[in-house]
C-alpha positions as CSV (number, residue, x, y, z in Angstrom):
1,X,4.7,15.8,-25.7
2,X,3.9,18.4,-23.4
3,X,6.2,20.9,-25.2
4,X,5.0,20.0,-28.6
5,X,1.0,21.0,-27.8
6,X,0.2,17.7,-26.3
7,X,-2.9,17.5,-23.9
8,X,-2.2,14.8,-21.6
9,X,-4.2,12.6,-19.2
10,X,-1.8,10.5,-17.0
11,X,-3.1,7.0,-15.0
12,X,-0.8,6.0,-12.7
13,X,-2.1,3.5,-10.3
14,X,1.3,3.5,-8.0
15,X,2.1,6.9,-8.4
16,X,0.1,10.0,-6.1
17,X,-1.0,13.4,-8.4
18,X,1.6,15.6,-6.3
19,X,4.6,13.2,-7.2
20,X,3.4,13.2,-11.3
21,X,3.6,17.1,-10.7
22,X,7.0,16.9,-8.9
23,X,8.7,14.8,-11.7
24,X,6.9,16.7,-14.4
25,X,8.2,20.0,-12.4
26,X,5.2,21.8,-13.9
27,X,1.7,23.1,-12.7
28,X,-2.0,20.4,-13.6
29,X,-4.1,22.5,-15.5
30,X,-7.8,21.9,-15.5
31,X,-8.4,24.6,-18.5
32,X,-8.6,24.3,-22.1
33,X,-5.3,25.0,-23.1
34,X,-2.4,24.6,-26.2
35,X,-1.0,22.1,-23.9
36,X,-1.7,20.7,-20.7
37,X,-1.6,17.9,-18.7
38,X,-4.1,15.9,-16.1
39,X,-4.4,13.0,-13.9
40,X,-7.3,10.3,-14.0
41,X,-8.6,7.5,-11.6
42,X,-9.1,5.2,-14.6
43,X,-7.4,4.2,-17.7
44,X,-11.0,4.1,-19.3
45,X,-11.3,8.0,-17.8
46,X,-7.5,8.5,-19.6
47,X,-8.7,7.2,-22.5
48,X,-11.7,8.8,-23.5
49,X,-11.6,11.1,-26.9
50,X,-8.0,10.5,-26.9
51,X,-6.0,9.6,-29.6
52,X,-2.9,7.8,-28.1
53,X,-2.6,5.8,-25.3
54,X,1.5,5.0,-24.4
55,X,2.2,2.4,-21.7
56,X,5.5,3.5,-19.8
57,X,5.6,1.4,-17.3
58,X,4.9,-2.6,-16.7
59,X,2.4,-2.5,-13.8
60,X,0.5,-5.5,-13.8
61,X,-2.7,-3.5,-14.3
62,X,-1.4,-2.9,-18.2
63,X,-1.3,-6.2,-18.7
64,X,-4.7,-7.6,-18.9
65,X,-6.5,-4.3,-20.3
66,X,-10.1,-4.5,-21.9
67,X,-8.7,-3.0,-25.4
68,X,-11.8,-3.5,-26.8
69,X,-13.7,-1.0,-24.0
70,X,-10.9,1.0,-24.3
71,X,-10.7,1.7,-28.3
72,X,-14.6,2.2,-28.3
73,X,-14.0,5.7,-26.2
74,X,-11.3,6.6,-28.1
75,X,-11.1,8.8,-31.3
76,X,-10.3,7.2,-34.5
77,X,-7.5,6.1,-35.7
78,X,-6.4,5.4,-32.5
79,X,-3.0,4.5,-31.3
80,X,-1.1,2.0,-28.6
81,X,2.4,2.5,-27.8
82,X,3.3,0.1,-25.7
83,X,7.3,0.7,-24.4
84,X,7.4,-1.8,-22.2
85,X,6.1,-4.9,-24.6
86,X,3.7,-6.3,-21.9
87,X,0.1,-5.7,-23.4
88,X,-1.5,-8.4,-25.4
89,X,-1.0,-6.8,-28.7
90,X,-3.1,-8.9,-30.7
91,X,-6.1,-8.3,-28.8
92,X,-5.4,-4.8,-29.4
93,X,-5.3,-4.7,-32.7
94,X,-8.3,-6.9,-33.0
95,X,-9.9,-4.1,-31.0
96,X,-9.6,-1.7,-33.5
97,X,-6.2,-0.1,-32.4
98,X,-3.0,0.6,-33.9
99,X,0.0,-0.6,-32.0
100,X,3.7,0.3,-32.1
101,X,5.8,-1.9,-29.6
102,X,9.0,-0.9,-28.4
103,X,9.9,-2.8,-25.9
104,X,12.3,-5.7,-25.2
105,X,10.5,-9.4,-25.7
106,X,9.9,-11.1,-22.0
């Protein structure tokens, strides 16, 4: 995403800021640029005037998400990928989202 002009903001409630930029072997950037990515305390902070929200891994926090708070700081159309299959989708999409799952069924 990152390569294609993507401006990311990555939530990762296990994983510290310095190992994101390790694994991403790249630099944060806190300027306006073609592409650039971030970290945030919050999925709500993440998600705000976004238009995608993609859930890559299956932390329990993921799992019982306010969708509704969520979509209503979001842009519109606004978009849940969900890889892992572990978000209540229906809530989602009665939330105003749009959801693609890809994941394997628990």
């Amino acid at each position: 995403l990152i390569e294609e002009g993507a401006n990311l903001w990555i939530y990762d409630p296990k994983v510290s800021p310095k190992q994101i930029e390790i694994d991403l072997n790249i630099q944060s950037s806190n300027e306006e640029s073609i592409s650039s990515w971030n970290t945030s305390e919050s999925i709500i902070e993440a998600a705000r005037d976004s238009d995608a929200i993609v859930v890559l891994t299956d932390w329990e926090q993921f799992k019982n998400v306010d969708w509704e708070e969520i979509s209503s700081v979001m842009r519109s159309p606004s978009w849940l990928v969900d890889t892992r299959n572990i978000v209540n989708h229906e809530y989602a999409i009665l939330s105003g989202l749009k959801v693609w799952r890809i994941g394997i069924d628990n």
